[in-house]
VMD Tcl script that draws the C-alpha trace (Angstrom):
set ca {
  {116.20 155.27 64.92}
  {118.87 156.39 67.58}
  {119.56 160.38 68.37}
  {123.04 161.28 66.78}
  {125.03 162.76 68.93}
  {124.10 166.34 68.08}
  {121.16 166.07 69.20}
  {121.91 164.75 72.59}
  {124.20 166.69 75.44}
  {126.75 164.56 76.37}
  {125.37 163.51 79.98}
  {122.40 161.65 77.60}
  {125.16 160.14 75.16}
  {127.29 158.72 78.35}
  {124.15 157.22 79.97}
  {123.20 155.34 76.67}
  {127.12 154.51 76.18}
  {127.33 152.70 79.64}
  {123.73 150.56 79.34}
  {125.98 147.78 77.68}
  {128.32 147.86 80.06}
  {126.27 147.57 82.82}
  {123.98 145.05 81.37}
  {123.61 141.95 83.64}
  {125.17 143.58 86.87}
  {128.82 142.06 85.97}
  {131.46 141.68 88.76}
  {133.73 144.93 89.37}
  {136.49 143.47 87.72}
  {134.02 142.65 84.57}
  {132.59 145.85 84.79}
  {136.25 147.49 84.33}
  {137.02 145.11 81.41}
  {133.53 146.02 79.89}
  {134.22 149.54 79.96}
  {137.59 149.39 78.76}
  {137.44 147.15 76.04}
  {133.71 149.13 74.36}
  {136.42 152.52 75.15}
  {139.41 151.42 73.33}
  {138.12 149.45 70.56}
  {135.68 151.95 69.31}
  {138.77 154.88 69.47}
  {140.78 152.39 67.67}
  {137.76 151.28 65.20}
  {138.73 147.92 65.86}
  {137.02 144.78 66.49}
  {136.62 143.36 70.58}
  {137.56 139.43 69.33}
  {140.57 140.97 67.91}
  {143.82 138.38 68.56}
  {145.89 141.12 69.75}
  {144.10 142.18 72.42}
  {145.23 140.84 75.60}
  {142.60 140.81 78.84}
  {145.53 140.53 82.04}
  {143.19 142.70 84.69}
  {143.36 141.05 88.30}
  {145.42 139.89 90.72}
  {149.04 140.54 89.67}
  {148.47 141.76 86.18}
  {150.94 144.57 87.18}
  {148.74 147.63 86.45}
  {148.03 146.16 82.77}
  {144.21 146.00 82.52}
  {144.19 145.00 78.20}
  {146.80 145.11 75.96}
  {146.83 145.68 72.32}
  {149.31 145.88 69.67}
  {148.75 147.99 66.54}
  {150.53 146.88 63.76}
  {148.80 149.57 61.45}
  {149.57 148.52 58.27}
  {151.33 145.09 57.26}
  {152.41 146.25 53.85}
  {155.65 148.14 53.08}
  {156.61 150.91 50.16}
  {159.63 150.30 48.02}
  {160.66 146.98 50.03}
  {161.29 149.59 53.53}
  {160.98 147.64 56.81}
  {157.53 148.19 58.91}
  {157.71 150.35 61.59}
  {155.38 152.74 63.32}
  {154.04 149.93 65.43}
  {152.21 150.75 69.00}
  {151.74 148.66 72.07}
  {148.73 150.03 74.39}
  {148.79 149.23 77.67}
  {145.19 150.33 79.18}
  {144.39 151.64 82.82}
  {140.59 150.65 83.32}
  {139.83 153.92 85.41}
  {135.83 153.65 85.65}
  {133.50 154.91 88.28}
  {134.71 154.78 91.81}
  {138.11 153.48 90.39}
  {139.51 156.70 89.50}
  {140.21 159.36 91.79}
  {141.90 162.48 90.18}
  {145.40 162.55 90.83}
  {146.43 159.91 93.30}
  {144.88 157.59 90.97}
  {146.93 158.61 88.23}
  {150.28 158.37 89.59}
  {150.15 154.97 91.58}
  {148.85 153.64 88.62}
  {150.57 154.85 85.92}
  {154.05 154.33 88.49}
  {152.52 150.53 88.53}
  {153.12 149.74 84.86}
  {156.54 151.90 84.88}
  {157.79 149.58 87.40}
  {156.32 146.54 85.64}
  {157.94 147.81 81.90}
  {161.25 148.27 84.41}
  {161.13 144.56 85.58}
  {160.61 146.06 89.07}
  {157.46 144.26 89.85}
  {157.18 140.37 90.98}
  {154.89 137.97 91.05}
  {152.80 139.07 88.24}
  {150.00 136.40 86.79}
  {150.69 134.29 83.70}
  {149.26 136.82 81.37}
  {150.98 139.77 82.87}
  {154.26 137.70 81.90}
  {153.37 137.01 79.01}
  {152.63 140.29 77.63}
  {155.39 141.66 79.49}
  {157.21 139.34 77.75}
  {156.42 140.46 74.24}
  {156.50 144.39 75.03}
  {160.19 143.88 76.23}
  {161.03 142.33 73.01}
  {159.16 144.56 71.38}
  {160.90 147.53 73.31}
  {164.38 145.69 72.72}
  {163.83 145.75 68.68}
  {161.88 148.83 68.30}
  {162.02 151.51 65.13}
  {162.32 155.28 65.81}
  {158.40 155.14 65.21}
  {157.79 151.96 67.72}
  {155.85 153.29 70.57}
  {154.28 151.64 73.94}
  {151.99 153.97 75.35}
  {150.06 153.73 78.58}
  {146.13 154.71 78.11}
  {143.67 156.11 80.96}
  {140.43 154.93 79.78}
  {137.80 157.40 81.94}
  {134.31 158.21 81.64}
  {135.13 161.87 81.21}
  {137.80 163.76 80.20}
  {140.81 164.58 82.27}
  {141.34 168.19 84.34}
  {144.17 170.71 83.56}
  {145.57 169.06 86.74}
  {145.28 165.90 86.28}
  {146.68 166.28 82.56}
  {149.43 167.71 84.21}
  {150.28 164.34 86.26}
  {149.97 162.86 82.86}
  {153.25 165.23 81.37}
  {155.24 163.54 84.95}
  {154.19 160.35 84.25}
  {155.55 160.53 80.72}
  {158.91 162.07 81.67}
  {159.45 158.87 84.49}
  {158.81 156.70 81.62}
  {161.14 157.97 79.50}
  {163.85 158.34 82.35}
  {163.37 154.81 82.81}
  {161.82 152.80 80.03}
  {163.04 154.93 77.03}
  {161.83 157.51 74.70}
  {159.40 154.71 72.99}
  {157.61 155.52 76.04}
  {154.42 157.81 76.04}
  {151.22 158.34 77.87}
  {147.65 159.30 76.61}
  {143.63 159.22 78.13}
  {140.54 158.60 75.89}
  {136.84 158.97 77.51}
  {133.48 158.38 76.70}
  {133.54 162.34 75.75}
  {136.32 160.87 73.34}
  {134.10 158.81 71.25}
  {130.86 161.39 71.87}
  {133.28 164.39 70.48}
  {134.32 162.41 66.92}
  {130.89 161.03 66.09}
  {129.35 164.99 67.00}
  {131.92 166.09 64.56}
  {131.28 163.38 61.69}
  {127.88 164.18 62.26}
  {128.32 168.24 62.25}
  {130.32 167.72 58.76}
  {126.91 165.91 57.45}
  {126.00 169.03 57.54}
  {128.60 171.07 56.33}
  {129.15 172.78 59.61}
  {132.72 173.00 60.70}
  {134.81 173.75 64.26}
  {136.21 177.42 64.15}
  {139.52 177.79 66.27}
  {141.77 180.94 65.97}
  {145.47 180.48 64.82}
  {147.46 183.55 65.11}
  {149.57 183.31 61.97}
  {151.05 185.38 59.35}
  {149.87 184.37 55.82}
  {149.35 185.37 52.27}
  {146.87 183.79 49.78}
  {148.77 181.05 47.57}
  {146.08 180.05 44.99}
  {141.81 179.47 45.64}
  {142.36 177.09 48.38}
  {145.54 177.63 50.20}
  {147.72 179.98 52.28}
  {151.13 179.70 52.76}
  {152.86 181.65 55.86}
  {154.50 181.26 59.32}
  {153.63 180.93 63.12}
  {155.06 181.05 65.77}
  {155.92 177.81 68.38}
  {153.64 179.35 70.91}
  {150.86 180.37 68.78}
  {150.76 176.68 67.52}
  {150.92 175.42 70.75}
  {148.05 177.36 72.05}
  {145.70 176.25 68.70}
  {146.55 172.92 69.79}
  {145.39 172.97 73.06}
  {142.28 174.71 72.36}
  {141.67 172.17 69.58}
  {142.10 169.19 72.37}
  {139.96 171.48 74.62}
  {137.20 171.45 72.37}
  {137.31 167.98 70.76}
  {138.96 166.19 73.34}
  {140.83 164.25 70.74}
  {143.96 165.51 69.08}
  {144.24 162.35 66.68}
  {141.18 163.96 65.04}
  {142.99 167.25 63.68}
  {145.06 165.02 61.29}
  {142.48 162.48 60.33}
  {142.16 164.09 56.48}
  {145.84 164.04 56.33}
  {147.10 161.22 54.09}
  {149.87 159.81 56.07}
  {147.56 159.38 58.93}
  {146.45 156.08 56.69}
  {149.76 154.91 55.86}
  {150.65 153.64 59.59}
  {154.48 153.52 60.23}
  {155.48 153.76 56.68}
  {155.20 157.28 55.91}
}
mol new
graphics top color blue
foreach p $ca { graphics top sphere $p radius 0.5 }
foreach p [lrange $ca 0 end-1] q [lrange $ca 1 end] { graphics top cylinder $p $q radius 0.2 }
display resetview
């Protein structure tokens, strides 16, 4: 039977994580698509032979290496419209492909000026997803989203998380506030299964929250904090976990997609 992830560093857990990818010595371009399609689909629990998922990586594919659409959920309460729905647009950025900063802001300036209709000559299946993102963009709810992913192998530095914040404010300058930016990594996926596995065993993460509360019952405190205190619990959660998404996974509404 395979080591869980607790009882494997992380190092161990990548090495294992990349065998399939690597399997068969694949072209650079298939080892890019490998990587990004095991990275994304296992973050998004969803299947690889999904329909939605779009493989545009090559020559003119306009900084789009896969595209996906979440729909979350396709039913509706009390007869609202569906909203909440999220196009990812990936960024491949493994091995030798990434490189810190520079990296991050010709690429991520790449699909700006594609979403912009500032790039030509893009391939057939650039177009066509283009195609459906600006219609998508052009109809959008307050909850629509298209958000461009940074698929690493590990996770980003306080710098380079910083090119991410610039990145999202050109996007919204010139694409819209539908516009946002995230990165996922190998230490992504190795963080959420060491914490499914840690609650196996009743062992929990411990972050301080500096907050003023009073007991409200056996199991819950009622109180205030301030915007800067809550800021700097979030940040050390990311710090720890590496995925934010993850603080709000017991919290019903997470489940209810766009509707909520």
């Amino acid at each position: 039977m395979a080591a869980t992830s607790t009882e494997v560093g992380f190092e161990q857990f990548r090495a294992s994580w990349i065998e399939s990818v690597q399997q068969d010595s694949p072209s650079t371009r298939d080892l890019g698509r490998r990587f990004a399609l095991k990275l994304v689909t296992q973050w998004m629990d969803a299947s690889e032979d999904a329909p939605d998922i779009v493989l545009c990586d090559g020559s003119g594919d306009g900084g789009i290496d896969i595209a996906l659409l979440d729909t979350g959920s396709d039913s509706s309460n009390d007869g609202q419209d569906e909203s909440g729905h999220t196009w990812y647009l990936v960024q491949s950025k493994y091995g030798s492909a990434f490189a810190g900063v520079g990296t991050l802001l010709a690429e991520g300036q790449k699909v700006i000026d594609t979403l912009d209709g500032k790039r030509a000559r893009l391939s057939s299946l650039a177009e066509g997803v283009l195609e459906r993102v600006t219609n998508f963009r052009n109809s959008a709810g307050p909850s629509d989203k298209i958000v461009l992913i940074f698929a690493t192998e590990r996770p980003l530095t306080e710098i380079e998380e910083r090119v991410l914040q610039d990145l999202r404010a050109m996007g919204r300058g010139r694409v819209g506030t539908i516009f946002d930016v995230e990165t996922i990594s190998i230490a992504t996926i190795y963080n959420r299964i060491q914490e499914e596995s840690l609650a196996e065993v009743a062992e929990k993460l411990t972050i301080e929250i500096g907050a003023n509360v009073v007991e409200s019952g056996d199991d819950l405190l009622v109180g205030s904090i301030g915007l800067t205190e809550l800021y700097k619990f979030l940040r050390l959660y990311r710090e720890k976990t590496g995925d934010l998404d993850r603080l709000y996974e017991k919290n019903v509404r997470r489940f209810l997609g766009g509707e909520g």
